[in-house]
C-alpha positions as CSV (number, residue, x, y, z in Angstrom):
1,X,-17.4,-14.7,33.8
2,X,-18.4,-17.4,31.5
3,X,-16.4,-18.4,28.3
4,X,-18.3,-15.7,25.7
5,X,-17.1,-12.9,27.4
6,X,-13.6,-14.2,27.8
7,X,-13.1,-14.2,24.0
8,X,-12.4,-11.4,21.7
9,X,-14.5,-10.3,18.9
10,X,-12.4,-10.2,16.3
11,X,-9.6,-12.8,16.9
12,X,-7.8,-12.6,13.2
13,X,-7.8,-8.9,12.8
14,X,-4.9,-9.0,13.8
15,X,-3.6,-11.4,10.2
16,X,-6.6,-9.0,8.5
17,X,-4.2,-5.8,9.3
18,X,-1.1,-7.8,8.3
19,X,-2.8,-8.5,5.3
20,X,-3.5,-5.3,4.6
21,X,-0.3,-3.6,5.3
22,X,1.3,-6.0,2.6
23,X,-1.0,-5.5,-0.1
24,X,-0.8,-2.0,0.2
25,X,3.1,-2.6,0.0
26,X,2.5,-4.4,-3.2
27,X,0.5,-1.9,-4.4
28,X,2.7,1.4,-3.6
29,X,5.6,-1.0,-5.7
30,X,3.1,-1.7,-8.4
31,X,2.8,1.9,-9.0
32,X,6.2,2.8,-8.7
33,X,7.2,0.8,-11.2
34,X,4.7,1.6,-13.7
35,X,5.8,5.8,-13.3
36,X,9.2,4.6,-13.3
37,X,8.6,3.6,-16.8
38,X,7.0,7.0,-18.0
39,X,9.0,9.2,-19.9
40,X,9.1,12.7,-19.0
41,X,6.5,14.1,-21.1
42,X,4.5,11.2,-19.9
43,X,4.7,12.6,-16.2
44,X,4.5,16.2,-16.7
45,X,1.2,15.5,-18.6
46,X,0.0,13.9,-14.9
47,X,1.9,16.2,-13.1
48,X,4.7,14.6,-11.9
49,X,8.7,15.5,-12.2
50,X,11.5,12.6,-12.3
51,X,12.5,13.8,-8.8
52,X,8.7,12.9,-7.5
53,X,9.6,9.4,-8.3
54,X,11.9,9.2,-5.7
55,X,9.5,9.4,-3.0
56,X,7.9,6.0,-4.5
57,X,11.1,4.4,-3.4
C-alpha cells in the first residue's frame, strides 16, 4: 500500500460538519429571536401562533 491510498479524501470534513452544525445553530437562534419579537397579528399574518414559538426554543 503506498502512502496515497493510506490517506483519506476528505481529512477536514470532519471541522466542515462542525462548522455546519453551529451555523445552523446560529441561524435557528437568529430566527427565533426575530418571531419572538412579532406581535400577534404579526404571526397570524405568517401563520404562526405564540405557542409555535416555543418549538424555536
Amino acid at each position: 500500500m503506498g502512502f496515497e491510498e493510506n490517506r483519506p479524501h476528505k481529512p477536514f470534513y470532519g471541522f466542515v460538519m462542525i462548522y455546519r452544525y453551529l451555523r445552523q445553530r446560529w441561524l435557528n437562534r437568529q430566527t427565533a429571536r426575530t418571531l419572538q419579537g412579532l406581535n400577534k397579528e404579526q404571526l397570524r399574518d405568517i401563520g404562526l401562533t405564540c405557542d409555535d414559538l416555543s418549538h424555536w426554543k
